[in-house]
N, C-alpha and C positions, 0 to 999 in steps of 0.2 A: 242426542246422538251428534249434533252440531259441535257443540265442544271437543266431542273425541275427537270429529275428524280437523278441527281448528288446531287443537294443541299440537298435534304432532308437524303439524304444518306450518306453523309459528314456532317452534323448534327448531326445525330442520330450515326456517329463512333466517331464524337468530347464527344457526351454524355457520351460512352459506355466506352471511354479514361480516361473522366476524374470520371466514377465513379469508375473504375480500382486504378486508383491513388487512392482517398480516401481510397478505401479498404485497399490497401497498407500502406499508412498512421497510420487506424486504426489498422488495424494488427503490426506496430511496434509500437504505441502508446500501444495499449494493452498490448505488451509483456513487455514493461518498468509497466503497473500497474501491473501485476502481476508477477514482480519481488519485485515491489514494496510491496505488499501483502506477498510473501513470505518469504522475510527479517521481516516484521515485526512480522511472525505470529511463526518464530523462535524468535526473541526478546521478543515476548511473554510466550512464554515458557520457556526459561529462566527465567524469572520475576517468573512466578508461580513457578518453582524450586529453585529458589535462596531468593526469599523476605521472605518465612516463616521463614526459618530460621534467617534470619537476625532480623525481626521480633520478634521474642520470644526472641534473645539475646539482642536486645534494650528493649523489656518490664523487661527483668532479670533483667539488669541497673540498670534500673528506680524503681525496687522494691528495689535495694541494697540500691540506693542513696533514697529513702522514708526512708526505715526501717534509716539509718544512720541517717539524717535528726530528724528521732523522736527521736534518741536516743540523739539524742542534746539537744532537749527540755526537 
């Protein structure tokens, strides 16, 4: 009768082991996405402070070199 009540009990600590591990798992899985997340969502910010301006001095360019352009013609 020993064994019955062993196996099931050795079972159910093999389950409880291996959803420990997953957790584990997920918990450093996670922390790499949302490091992942965080780098980008600084890279993104940047983007939005840095491309306007670049922005409007490539449209500036492009209006010089039009305007020059027609003045050729």
């Amino acid at each position: 009768m020993g064994s019955f009540v062993m196996n099931p009990y050795s079972t159910e600590k093999s389950l409880i082991s291996k959803s420990l591990s997953r957790l584990t798992n997920f918990k450093s899985l996670f922390r790499y996405l949302n490091d992942e997340i965080t780098l980008r969502e600084k890279a993104s910010q940047n983007y939005l402070r840095e491309l306007p301006p670049l922005m409007n001095s490539l449209f500036d360019q492009l209006d010089e070199l039009v305007d020059e352009a027609e003045g050729r013609f």
